[in-house]
N, C-alpha and C positions, 0 to 999 in steps of 0.2 A: 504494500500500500504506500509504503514511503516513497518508491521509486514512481509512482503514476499521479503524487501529488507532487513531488517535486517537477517531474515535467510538466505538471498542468501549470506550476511556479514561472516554470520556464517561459513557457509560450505566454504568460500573461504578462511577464514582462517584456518579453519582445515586442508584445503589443504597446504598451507603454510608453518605452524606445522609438517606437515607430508614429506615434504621437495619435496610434488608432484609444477607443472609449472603448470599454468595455458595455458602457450603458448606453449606447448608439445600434446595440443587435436588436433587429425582431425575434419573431420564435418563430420564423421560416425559411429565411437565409441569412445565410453570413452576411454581417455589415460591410459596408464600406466599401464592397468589391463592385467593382463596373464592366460590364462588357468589354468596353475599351481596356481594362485593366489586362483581365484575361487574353484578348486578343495580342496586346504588347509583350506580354509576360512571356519570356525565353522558357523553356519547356525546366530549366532547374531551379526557376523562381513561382511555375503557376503552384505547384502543390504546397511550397510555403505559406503563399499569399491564402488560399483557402484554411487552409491547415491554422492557421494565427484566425481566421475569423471562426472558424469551426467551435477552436479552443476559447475563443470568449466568450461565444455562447455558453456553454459548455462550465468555463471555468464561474461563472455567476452563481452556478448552483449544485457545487459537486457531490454536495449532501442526497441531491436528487439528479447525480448524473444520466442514467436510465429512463428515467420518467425526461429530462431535458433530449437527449437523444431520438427518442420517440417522434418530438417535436418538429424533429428534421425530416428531408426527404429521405427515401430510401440510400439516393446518392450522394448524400451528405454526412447520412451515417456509413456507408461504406469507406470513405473518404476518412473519415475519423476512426471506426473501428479497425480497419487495417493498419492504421499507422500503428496505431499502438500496439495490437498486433504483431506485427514487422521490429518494432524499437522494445516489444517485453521478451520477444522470442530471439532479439539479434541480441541482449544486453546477456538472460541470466536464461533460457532456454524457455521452454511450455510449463514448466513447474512456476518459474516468474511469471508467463504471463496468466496463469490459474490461478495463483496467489495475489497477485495485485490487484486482478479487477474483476466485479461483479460477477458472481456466478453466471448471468445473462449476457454476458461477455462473448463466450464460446459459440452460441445461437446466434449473434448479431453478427460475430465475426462468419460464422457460416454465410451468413443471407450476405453479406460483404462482400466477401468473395466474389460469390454467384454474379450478385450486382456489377463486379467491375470486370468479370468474364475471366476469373483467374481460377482458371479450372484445375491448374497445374498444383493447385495448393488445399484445393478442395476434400481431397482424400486425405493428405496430409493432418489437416486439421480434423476429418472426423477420429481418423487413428489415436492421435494423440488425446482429446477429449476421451477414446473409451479407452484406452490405457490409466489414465489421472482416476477413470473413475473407477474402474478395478483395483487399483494401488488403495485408494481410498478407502472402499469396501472388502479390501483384504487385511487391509491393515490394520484398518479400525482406527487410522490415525487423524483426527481430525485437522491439527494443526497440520497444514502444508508445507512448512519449511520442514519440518521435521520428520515429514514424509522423502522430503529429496534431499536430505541428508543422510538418512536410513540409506537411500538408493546409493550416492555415492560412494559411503562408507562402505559396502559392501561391493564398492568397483562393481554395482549391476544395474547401472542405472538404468531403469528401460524407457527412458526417455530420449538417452543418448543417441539413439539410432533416426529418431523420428527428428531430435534436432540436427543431426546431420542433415537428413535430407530435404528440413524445411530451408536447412541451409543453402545447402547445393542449388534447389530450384529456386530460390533471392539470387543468387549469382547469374542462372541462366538469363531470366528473365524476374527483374525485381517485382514485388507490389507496388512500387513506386512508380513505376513505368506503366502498370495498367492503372493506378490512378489519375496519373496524369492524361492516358490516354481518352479515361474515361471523363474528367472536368474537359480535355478539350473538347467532345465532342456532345458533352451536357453542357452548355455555359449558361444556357438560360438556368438551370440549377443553382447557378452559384452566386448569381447577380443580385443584388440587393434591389429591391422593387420600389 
């Protein structure tokens, strides 16, 4: 949890930085963004510029992160669920990103997926959700760290494999590269009305 509230830290001060409001968002699209914005935006700055309006909606009310999420379109929670996704699974494996965020986490990241056409990661993610939740249900260990400590310490982690190969197909073809693909080709999504 530390690690998904210090990023939400993060992006709300780059917003800040940037001299964007956080109390300038609706609850249907990201603030501040224009047409124009996206259309200028070089393909390694459009998912930023989203990504910072996402998280200020977002970071208003993280008490009621889920219910805030909901609010969005389907493409705007795919946009956000995958980042985090991609940054809990690049940082500390699928045990981090299980432990940091919402049980509802794993379902949104599903429909995420689907939504940005990242098929290649689709199986990947159901795998590891029913391994988390066999480990869980074997172990009777509620706490999470201490379920992937268990795993380590006994050099069996069986998560190891599955973060391999969420890894290997980031490399082939990033989620960041179907998100961006997909704001290019949603822009009316992302534009503030």
């Amino acid at each position: 949890m530390k690690n998904a509230l210090l990023l939400h830290l993060i992006l709300f001060c780059s917003q800040v930085c940037l001299g964007q409001s956080a109390s300038s968002t609706n609850n249907t699209t990201p603030a501040g963004i224009t047409r124009a914005m996206l259309d200028k935006a070089p393909d390694t700055e459009i998912e930023r510029l989203v990504m910072d309006a996402i998280s200020g909606q977002v970071n208003k009310d993280l008490a009621r992160e889920i219910d805030v999420l909901k609010t969005l379109s389907k493409g705007q929670q795919a946009v956000y669920i995958t980042w985090v996704l991609e940054n809990e699974v690049g940082n500390g494996g699928f045990f981090q990103f299980f432990r940091n965020t919402p049980d509802q986490f794993a379902a949104l990241a599903v429909d995420g997926i689907r939504t940005l056409g990242a098929t290649p990661f689709d199986d990947i993610l159901q795998q590891a959700s029913e391994i988390y939740a066999e480990m869980v249900a074997e172990q009777e260990i509620i706490n999470p760290a201490a379920l992937q400590l268990l795993g380590k310490a006994n050099n069996n982690d069986p998560m190891r494999e599955i973060d391999e190969d969420f890894n290997a197909t980031n490399e082939e073809k990033s989620l960041s590269e179907y998100r961006v693909k997909y704001i290019k080709s949603h822009k009316d999504e992302f534009v503030s009305k």
